[in-house]
N, C-alpha and C positions, 0 to 999 in steps of 0.2 A: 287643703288641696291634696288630691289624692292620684300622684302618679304612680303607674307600674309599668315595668319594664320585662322585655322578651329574652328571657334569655337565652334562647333558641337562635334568635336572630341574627343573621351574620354582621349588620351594621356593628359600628363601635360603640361604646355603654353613653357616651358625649352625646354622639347622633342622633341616640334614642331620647334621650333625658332634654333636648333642644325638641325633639318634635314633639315630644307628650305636653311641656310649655307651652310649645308654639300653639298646638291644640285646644287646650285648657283658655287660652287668651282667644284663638279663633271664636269656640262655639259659647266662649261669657263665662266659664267657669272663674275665671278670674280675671279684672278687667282694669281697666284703668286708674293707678293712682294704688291700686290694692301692692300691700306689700308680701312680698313671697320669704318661706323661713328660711334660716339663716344655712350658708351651702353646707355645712357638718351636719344641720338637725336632716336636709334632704339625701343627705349620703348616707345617716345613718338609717332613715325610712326603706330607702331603695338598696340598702346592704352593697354599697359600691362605696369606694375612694371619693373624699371631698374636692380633689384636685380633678376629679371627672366631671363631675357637677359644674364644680369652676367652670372649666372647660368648655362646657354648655350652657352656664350663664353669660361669659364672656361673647358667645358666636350669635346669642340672641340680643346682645349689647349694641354689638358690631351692626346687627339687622336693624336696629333702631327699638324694639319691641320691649326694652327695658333701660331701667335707669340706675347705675348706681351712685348713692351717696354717703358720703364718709356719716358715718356716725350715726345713719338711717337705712342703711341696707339696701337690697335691694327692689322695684318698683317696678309695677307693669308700666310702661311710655303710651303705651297706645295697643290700638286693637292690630291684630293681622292682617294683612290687604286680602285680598280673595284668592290673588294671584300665589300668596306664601302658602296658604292654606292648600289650595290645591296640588301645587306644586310636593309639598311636605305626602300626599294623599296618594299620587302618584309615584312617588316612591316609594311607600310603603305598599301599593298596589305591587311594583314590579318586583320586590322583596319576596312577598310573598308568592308571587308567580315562577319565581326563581324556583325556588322552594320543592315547588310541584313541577318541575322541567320546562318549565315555558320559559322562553325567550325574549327580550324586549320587542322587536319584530312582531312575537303570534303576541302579545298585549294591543301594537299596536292593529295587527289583523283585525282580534276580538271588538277592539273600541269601533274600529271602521264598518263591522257587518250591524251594530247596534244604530235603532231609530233615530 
């Protein structure tokens, strides 16, 4: 599994590390039942804190999207609804719209002039 993170990005490193998951389970990069590596090997991959990781293991726990078990780590639950997905997509739209001076508002303008 091969996450990367922005470090540009004003989100928190948790935020990021929950959506690049949430993604990777969205579009099947990893899927059900598959086991994800241990939170120290992903912090030291992504050069960040293993209590960030936690962090973001824990919020996708919460969402239902994984499972953890003593002495088996932890496990994808199930796939992402469509709704999380977008959602997740959408924020990183307005992130990045930020970025470049646009406003949640002119986002949602843009979305409204499109077919």
């Amino acid at each position: 599994m091969l996450l990367t993170l922005d470090l540009n990005d004003a989100r928190p490193l948790h935020e990021q590390v929950a959506g690049a998951i949430r993604r990777a389970i969205a579009d099947g990069s990893i899927g059900p039942g598959d086991r994800l590596p241990p939170a120290r090997d992903l912090a030291d991959a992504l050069g960040i804190n293993a209590n960030t990781v936690l962090r973001a293991l824990r919020e996708l726990r919460d969402e239902g999207l994984l499972e953890f078990r003593r002495g088996r780590g932890v496990s994808v639950a199930g796939r992402a609804d469509g709704r999380a997905l977008l959602v997740q997509r959408a924020h990183d739209l307005l992130e990045e719209a930020r970025r470049y001076g646009y406003r949640r508002e002119d986002v949602i303008a843009i979305l409204e002039e499109l077919p």
